[in-house]
C-alpha positions in Angstrom: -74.0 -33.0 -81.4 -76.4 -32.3 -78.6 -75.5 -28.8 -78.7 -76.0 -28.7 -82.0 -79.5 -30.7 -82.0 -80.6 -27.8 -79.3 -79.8 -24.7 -81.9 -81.3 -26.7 -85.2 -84.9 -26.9 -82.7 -84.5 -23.1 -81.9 -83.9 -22.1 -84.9 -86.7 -23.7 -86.7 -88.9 -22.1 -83.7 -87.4 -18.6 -85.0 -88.4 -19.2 -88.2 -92.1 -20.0 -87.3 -92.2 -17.7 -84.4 -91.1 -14.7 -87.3 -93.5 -15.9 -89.7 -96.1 -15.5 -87.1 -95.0 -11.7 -85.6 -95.5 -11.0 -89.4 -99.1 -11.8 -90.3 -99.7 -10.5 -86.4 -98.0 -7.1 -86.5 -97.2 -6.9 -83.5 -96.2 -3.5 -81.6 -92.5 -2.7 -81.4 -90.4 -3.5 -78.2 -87.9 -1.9 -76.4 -84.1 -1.5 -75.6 -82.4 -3.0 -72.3 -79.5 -1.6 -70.5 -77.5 -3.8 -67.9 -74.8 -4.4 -65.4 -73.6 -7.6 -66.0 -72.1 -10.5 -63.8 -70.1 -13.8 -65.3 -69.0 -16.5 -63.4 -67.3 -19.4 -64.6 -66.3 -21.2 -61.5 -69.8 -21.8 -60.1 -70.6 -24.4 -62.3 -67.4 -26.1 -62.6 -67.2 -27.0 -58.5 -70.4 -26.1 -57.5 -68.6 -23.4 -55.0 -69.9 -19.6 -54.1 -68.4 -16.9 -54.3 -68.5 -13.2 -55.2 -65.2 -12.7 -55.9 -65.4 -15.1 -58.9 -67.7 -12.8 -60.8 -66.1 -10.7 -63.2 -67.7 -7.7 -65.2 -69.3 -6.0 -67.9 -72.4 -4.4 -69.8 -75.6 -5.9 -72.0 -77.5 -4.3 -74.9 -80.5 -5.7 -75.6 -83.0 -5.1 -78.5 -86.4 -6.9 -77.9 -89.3 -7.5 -80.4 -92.9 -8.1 -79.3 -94.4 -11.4 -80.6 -97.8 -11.7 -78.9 -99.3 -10.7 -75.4 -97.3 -12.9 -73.7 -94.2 -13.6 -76.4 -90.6 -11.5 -76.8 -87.9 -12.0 -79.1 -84.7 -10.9 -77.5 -81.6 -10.0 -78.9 -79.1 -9.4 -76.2 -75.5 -8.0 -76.9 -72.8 -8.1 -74.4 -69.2 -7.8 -73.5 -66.9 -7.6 -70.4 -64.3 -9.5 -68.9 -64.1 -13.1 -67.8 -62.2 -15.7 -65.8 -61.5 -18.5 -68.5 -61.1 -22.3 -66.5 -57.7 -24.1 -67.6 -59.3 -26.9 -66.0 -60.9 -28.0 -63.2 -57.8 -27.7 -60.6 -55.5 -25.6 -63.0 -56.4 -22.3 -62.6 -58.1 -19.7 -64.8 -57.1 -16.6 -67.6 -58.4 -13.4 -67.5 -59.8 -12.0 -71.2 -62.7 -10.1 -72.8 -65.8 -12.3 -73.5 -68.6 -11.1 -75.7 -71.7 -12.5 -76.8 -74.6 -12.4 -78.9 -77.8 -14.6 -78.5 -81.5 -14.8 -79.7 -83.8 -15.2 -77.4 -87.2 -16.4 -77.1 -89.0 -14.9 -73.7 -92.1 -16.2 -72.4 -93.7 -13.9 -69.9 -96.9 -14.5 -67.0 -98.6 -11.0 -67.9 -98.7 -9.1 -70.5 -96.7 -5.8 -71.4 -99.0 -3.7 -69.2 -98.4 -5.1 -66.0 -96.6 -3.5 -63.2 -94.7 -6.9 -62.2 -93.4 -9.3 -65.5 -91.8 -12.4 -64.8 -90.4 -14.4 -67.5 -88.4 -17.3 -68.9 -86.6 -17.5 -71.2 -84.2 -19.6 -74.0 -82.8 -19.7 -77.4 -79.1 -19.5 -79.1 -76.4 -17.4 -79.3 -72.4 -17.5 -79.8 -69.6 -16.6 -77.6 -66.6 -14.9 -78.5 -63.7 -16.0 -75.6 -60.5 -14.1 -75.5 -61.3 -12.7 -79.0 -59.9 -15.7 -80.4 -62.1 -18.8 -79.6 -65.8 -19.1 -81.2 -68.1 -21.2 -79.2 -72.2 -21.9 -79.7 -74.6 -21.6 -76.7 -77.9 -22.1 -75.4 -78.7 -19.9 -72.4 -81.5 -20.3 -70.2 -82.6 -18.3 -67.9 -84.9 -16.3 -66.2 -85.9 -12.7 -65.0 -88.2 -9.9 -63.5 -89.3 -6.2 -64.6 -90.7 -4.1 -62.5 -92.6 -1.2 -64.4 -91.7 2.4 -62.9 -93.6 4.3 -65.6 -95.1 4.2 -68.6 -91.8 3.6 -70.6 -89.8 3.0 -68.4 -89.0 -1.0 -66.2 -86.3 -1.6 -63.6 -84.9 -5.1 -65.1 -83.1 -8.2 -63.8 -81.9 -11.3 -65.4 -80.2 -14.6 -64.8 -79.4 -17.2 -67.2 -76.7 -20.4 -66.8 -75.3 -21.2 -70.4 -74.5 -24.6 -72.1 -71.5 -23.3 -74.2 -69.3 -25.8 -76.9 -66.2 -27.5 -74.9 -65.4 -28.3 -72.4 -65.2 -25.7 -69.4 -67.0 -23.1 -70.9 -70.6 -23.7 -68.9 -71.2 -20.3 -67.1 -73.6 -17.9 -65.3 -74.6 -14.5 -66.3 -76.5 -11.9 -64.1 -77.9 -8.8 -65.5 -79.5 -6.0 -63.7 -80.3 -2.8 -65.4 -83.4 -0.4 -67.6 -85.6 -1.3 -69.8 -87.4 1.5 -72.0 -90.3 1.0 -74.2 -91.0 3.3 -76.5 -94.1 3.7 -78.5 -95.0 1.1 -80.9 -93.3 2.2 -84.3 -96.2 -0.4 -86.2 -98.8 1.1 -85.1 -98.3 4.9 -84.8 -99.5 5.7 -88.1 -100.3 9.2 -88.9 -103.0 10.8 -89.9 -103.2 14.6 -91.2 -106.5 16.2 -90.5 -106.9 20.0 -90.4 -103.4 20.3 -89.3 -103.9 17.9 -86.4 -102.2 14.9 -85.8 -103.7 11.4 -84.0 -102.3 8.3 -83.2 -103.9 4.9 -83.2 -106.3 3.6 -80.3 -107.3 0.2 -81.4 -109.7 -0.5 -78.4 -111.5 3.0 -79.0 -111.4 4.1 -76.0 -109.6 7.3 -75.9 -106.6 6.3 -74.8 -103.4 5.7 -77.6 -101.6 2.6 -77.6 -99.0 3.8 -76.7 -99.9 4.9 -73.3 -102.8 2.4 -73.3 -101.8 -0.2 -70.2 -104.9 -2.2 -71.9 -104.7 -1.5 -75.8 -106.8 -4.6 -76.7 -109.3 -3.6 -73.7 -111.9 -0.5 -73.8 -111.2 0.8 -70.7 -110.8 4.6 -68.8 -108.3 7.4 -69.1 -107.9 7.8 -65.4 -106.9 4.3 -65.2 -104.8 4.5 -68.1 -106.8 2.7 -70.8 -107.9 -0.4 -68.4 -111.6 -1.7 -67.8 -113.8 -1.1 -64.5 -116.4 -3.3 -64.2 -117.6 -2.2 -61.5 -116.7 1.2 -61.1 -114.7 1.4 -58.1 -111.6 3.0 -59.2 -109.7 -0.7 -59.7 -108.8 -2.1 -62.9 -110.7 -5.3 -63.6 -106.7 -6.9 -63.9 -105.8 -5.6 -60.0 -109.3 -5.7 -58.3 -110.1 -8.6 -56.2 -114.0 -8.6 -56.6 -114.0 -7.3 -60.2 -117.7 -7.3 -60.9 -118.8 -6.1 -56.6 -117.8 -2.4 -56.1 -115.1 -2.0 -53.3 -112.2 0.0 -52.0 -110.5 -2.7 -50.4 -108.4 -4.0 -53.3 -111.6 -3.8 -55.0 -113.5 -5.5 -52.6 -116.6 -4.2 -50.3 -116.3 -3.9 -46.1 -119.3 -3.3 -45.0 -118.7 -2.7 -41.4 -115.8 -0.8 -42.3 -113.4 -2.8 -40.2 -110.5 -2.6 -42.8 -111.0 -6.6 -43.7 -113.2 -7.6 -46.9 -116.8 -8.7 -46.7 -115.3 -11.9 -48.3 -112.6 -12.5 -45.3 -114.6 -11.7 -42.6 -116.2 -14.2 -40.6 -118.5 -11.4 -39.5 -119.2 -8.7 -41.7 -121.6 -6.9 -40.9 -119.7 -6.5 -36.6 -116.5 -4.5 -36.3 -113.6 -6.8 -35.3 -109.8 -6.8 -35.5 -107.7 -8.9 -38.3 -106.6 -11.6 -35.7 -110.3 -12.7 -35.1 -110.7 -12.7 -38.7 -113.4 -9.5 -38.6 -114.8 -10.9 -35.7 -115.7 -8.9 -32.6 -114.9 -10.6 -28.7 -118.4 -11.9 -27.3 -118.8 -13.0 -23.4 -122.4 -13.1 -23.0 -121.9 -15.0 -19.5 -119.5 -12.2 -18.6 -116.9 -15.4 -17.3 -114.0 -14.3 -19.6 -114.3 -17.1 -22.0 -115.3 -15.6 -25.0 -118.2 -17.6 -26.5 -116.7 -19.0 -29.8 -114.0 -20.5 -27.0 -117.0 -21.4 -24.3 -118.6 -24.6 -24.2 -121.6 -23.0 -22.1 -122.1 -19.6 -23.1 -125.0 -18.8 -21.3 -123.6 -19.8 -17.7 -120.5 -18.4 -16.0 -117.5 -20.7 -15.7 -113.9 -20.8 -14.9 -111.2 -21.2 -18.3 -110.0 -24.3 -17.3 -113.3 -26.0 -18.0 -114.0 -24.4 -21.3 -116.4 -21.7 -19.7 -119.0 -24.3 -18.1 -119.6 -24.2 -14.4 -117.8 -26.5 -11.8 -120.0 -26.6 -8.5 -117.0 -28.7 -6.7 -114.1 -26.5 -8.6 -112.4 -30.1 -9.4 -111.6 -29.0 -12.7 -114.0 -31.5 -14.1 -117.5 -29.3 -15.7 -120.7 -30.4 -13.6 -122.3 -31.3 -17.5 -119.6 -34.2 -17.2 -119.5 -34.9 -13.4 -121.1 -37.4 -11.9 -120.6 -35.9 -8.2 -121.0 -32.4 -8.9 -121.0 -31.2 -5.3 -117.8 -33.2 -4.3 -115.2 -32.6 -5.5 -113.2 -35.6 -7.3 -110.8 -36.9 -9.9 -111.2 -37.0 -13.6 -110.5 -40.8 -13.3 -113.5 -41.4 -11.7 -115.5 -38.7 -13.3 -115.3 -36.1 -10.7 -116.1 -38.4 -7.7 -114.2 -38.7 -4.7 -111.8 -42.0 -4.7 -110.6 -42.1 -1.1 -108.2 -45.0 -1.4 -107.6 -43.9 -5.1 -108.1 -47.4 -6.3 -109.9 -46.1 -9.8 -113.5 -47.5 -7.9 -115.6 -44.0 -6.7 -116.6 -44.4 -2.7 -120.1 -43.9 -3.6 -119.1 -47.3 -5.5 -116.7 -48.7 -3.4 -117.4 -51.0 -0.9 -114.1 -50.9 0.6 -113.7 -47.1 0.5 -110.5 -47.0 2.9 -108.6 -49.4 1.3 -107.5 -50.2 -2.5 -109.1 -52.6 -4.5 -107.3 -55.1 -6.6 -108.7 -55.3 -9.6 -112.5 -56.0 -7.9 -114.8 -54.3 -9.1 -116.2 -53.7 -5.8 -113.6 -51.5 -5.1 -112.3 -54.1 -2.0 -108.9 -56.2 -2.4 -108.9 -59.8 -3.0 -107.7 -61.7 0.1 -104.4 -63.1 -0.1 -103.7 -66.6 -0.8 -102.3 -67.0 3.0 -105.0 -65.5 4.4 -107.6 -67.4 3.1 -105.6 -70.4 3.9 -105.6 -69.5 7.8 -109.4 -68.8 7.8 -109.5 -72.7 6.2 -107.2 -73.6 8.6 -109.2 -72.0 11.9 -112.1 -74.4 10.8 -110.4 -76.8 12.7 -107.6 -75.1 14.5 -110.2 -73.9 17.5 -111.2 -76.5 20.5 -112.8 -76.3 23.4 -111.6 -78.1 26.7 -114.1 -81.4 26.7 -116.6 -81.1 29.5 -115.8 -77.6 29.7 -119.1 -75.8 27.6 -116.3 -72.5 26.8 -113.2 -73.2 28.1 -110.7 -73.0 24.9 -107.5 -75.0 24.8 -104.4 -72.5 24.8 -103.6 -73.1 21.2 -106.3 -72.1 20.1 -105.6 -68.4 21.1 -102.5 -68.7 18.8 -105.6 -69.1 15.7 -107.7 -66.8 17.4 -105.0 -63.8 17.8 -104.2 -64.3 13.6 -107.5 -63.8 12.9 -107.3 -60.5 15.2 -104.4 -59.5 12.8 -106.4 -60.8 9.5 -109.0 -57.8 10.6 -106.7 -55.2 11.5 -104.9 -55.6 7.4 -108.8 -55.8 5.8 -110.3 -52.4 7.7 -113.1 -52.6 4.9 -114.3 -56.0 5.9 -116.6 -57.8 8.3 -116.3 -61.4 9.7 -119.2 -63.9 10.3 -118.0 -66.7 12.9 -120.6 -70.3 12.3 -119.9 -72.7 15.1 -121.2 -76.7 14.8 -121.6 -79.6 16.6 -122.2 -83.2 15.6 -125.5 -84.9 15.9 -124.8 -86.7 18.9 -127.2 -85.5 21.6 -130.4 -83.5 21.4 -130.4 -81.2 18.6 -131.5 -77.8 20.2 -128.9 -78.7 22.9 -127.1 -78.9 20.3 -127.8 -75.4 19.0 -127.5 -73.8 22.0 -123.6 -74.9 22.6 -122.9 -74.1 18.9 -124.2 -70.7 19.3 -122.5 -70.1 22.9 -119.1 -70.9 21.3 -119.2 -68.5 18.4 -120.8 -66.2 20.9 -117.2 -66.6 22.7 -114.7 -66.2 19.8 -116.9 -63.1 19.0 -116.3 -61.4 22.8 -112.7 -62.3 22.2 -112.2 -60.8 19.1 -113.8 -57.7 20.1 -111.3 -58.1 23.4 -108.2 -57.8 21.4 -110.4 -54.0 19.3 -112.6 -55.8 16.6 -115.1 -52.9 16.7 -118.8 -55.1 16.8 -120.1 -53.5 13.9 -117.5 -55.5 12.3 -118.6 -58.7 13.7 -121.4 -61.0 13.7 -121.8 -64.9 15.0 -124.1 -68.2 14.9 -124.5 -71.5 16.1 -126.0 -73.8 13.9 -126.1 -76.9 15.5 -125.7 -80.2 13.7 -126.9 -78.7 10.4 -124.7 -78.9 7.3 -122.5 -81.8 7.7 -119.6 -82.1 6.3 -118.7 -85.8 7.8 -120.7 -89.1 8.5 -121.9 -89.1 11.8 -121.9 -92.6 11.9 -118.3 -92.3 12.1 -115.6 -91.2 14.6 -113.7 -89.5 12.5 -116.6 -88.1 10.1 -118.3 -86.8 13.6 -114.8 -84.9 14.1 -115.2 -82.8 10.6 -118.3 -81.9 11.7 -117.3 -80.1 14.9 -116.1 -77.0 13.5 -115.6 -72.7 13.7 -115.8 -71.5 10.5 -114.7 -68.2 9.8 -115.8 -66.1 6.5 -115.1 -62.0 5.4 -116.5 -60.0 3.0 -116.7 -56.3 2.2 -119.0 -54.4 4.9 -121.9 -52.4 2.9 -121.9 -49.3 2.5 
């Protein structure tokens, strides 16, 4: 029934397309001549292969419709490989065929290149015994190779009645068109005879590539707009005189004014009609240089690099030291991500600070805590240490030696008991000997710096024993030496 339904529709479109041809006259076609292919098997397991192609010849008589419309009426015959079933093998007979065929084509007749679709209904004579309706659709090219004359291909699969009888054809072959039979009339005039030339422009239809187009002999009946020896259907800049497909080069660098990034400079096709400029003479061409005007290596874009860190002095921040990019061309001696001009702590890695100095470990600053009270001098002996405290002393030797970057201030105090620039004086004279001891065991001085501060800042009640204790004291602090 669907089969059926498809060759009602195409029929009806015969009828209409017929009725039209008539009140169009159109001009006559032509006659096709073609090799022809059939394959069976391909569309019953979806398989390739050349040796299930069998073979034979197509006749075709086509009709001209419109500019861009056919009516074909292909004849064929050959042999074919008939399916018993999808597993069961195949029979060998003659297959012939007759179809009408509606053709729908992207240019018209007088184009050198025609593609073209097509469909419509035919019937199928199999083994010269079985009848069977079709629709074929399909498709094809023709290549013109003179006036009369197309190299032609086809291919078409065919919906055919029952059941394994879907198959593909392949035609390849000639096509000649002769002149128009409607519209060579004849006219007798002193013995002479003329043929028709609708567009009046000298050229007959029948040779006329552009019959409904007043156009020139030497381009065999098609227009020139612009004069430049391209018809208006193959020139590229139809209405701008050229001889680049049609198209102008005004340098004469072989790529059209209207692909060339420059055209009005000679250049080759891989700069797009551009020519190579270096005006700094670096060897970074200046559409590829981001400082055209000053000499620079590649690897910065063209642009100059004082310090040749690979960082451009426009976008370094130490241009005549060399650096990382990290820190924006500036030297990171400890390569902690903080620049040395910014670092306080150049020689060792920060943690995190932002000064560019670590962060004293949780055991170290307990010790310098615990030295607050860990260092005693011998009573009645002005600075005369008791041994353990050396034991505090030499740890805070070692605290030094791991923090390179910083310096330590030593505060010594007394309690209030006695007179207070007495007072002082001790203070200061104790600090003053942890200090000579630290630089004893190769605290460098600059590193090092001491005070004795008497009985100012208590921490304790000096009314009390054991408040008068807390206030007797070393007190040890670091921080980052300045730069």
């Amino acid at each position: 029934m669907q089969l059926s339904g498809y060759l009602l529709c195409w029929g009806l479109l015969f009828m209409s397309a017929s009725l039209s041809a008539q009140s169009q006259k159109p001009a006559g076609g032509g006659l096709a001549i073609r090799y022809l292919w059939t394959n069976y098997q391909l569309p019953l397991n979806n398989k390739w292969s050349y040796l299930d192609f069998t073979y034979g010849a197509e006749l075709e008589f086509r009709q001209r419709l419109g500019n861009k419309i056919d009516l074909g009426f292909p004849l064929r015959v050959g042999s074919a490989a008939f399916p018993r079933g999808k597993t069961a093998g195949f029979d060998k007979g003659l297959l012939a065929s007759a179809d009408i065929q509606f053709q729908f084509k992207t240019a018209p007749s007088g184009a050198k290149w025609i593609w073209f679709g097509y469909s419509g209904a035919g019937i199928s004579l199999e083994d010269l015994e079985r009848v069977k309706l079709a629709v074929p659709v399909g498709g094809g090219l023709d290549l013109r190779l003179s006036r009369t004359v197309f190299l032609s291909s086809k291919m078409e699969y065919r919906f055919s009645q029952g059941d394994f009888s879907d198959h593909i054809q392949a035609a390849f072959g000639f096509r000649f068109v002769p002149p128009p039979k409607d519209h060579l009339i004849t006219v007798r005039k002193k013995g002479h005879t003329s043929r028709l030339d609708r567009d009046g422009d000298g050229v007959r239809d029948a040779l006329d590539l552009c019959p409904d187009q007043k156009g020139l002999a030497a381009l065999n009946g098609c227009p020139d707009a612009d004069s430049d020896g391209f018809p208006d259907d193959r020139d590229e800049c139809p209405t701008v005189a050229g001889a680049l497909e049609g198209c102008p080069d005004a340098d004469g660098d072989g790529i059209a004014d209207k692909d060339d990034r420059c055209p009005l400079e000679v250049g080759p096709p891989e700069r797009q009609g551009c020519p190579a400029k270096d005006a700094d003479q670096d060897g970074v061409l200046d559409e590829e240089d981001l400082c055209p005007k000053a000499p620079g290596p590649a690897n910065t874009k063209g642009c100059p690099d004082a310090d040749l860190d690979g960082l451009a002095d426009k976008d370094d921040d130490c241009p005549e030291l060399p650096g990382l990019p990290e820190t924006r061309g500036c030297p990171d001696t400890d390569l902690d991500g903080v620049p040395d001009k910014e670092d306080q702590c150049p020689n060792t890695p920060g943690r995190g600070s932002g000064s560019g100095c670590p962060e004293l470990e949780a055991s170290d600053a307990a010790l310098l805590e615990q030295a607050k009270y860990a260092i005693h001098f011998i009573p009645g002996v002005t600075l005369r240490l008791k041994p353990e405290s050396f034991q505090t002393l030499d740890q805070i030797v070692d605290l030094m030696r791991k923090y390179p970057d910083f310096e330590l201030h030593i505060a010594a105090f007394t309690d209030n008991a006695g007179d207070a620039e007495t007072n002082r004086e001790l203070s200061g004279q104790r600090a003053k000997f942890c200090y000579e001891y630290l630089i004893s065991r190769g605290i460098g001085p600059r590193r090092l710096n001491y005070a004795g501060y008497g009985a100012q800042n208590p921490v304790g009640n000096n009314q009390t024993p054991e408040g008068r204790a807390l206030n007797r004291r070393m007190e040890f602090s670091v921080k980052p030496i300045p730069n």
